[in-house]
N, C-alpha and C positions, 0 to 999 in steps of 0.2 A: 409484129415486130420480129421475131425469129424469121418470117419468111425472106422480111427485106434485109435483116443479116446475112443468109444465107445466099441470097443474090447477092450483095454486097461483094461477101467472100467470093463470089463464083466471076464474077463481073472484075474485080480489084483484087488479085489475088496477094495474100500476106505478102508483103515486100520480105523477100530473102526463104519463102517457101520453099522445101526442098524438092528438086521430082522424084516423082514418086512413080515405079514402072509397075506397075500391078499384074501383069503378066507374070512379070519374074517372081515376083516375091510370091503370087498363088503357086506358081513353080517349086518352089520352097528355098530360094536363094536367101539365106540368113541376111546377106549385107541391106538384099532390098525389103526384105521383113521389118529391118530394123528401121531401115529410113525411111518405108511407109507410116510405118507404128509412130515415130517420131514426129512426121507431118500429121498424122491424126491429132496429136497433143496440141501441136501447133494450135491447130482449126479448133480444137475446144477450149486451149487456153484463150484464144481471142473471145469465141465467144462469151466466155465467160468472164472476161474484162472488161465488154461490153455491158453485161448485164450487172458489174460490179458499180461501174459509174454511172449508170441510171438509179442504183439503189444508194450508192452517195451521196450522188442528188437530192434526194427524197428525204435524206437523213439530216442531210442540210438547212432542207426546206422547215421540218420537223424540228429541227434545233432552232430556227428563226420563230415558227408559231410559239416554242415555249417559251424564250427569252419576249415575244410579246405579250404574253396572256402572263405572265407572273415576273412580280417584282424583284424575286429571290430564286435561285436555284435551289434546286432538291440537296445538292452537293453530292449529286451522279455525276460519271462522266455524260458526256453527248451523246446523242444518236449517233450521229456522223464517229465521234471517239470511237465508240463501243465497235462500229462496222469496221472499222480500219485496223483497231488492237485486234480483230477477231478474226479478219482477212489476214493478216501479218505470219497470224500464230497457224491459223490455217496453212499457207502456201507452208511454211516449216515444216509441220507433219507431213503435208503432201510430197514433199522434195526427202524427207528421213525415210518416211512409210514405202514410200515405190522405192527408192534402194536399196531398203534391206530386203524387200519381193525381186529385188533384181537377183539377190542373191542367193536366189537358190538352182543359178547358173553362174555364180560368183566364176568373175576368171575367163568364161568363156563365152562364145559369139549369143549367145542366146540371153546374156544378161542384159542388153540395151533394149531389147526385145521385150522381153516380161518388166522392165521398170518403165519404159513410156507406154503401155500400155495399161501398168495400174494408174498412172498416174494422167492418161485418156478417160481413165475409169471414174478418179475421183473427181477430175476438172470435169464431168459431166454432170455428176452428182451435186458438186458444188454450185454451178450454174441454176440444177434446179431449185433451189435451197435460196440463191440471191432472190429467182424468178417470184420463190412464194413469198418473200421478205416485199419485197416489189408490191405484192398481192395485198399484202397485209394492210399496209402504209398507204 
């Protein structure tokens, strides 16, 4: 599955992807550091959107076996509920947590820089997290 994502991405690239000059920015050009760093987030937020709605799915699935096998709910929220209130509250952190790491270049060219890249960091993290959810189910 990850492989034929990653063709996907390589084959279909994100509509509205930014370029990214990797020359310059190993250069040490800040403006293109930033806008590589940024398309990196890009490519692991997708991925990880992808891996969101396969685990949706499942949760979905998961929430139809139990509404068949019992007459009565537990009076829990749902699978599916539970994945969505949790993704919700997630992206939150994710989008507070990398800006205030942004700021410890607050102000200046290197703050877009360290916030898309924490936030490369956790959209990675979180993919794997869906991936094992995925696993479980």
């Amino acid at each position: 599955m990850m492989i034929s994502a990653l063709l996907l991405l390589l084959s279909n690239p994100i509509e509205g992807l930014p370029t990214c000059d990797k020359v310059a920015a190993e250069q040490g050009i800040q403006q293109e550091m930033n806008i590589c760093a940024h398309r990196d987030f890009l490519i692991a937020n997708a991925k990880m959107r992808e891996e969101y709605a396969s685990a949706l799915a499942i949760m979905r699935a998961k929430d139809g076996e139990l509404l068949e096998s019992s007459s009565e709910l537990d009076g829990k929220p749902s699978f599916s509920n539970r994945l969505i209130e949790s993704q919700r509250h997630w992206v939150m952190f994710r989008e507070q947590h990398c800006r205030l790491e942004g700021y410890e270049a607050r102000g200046g060219s290197l703050e877009p820089l360290l916030a898309s890249t924490c936030m490369t960091a956790l959209t990675e993290a979180r993919t794997q997290q869906l991936r094992a959810l995925i696993e479980t189910y």
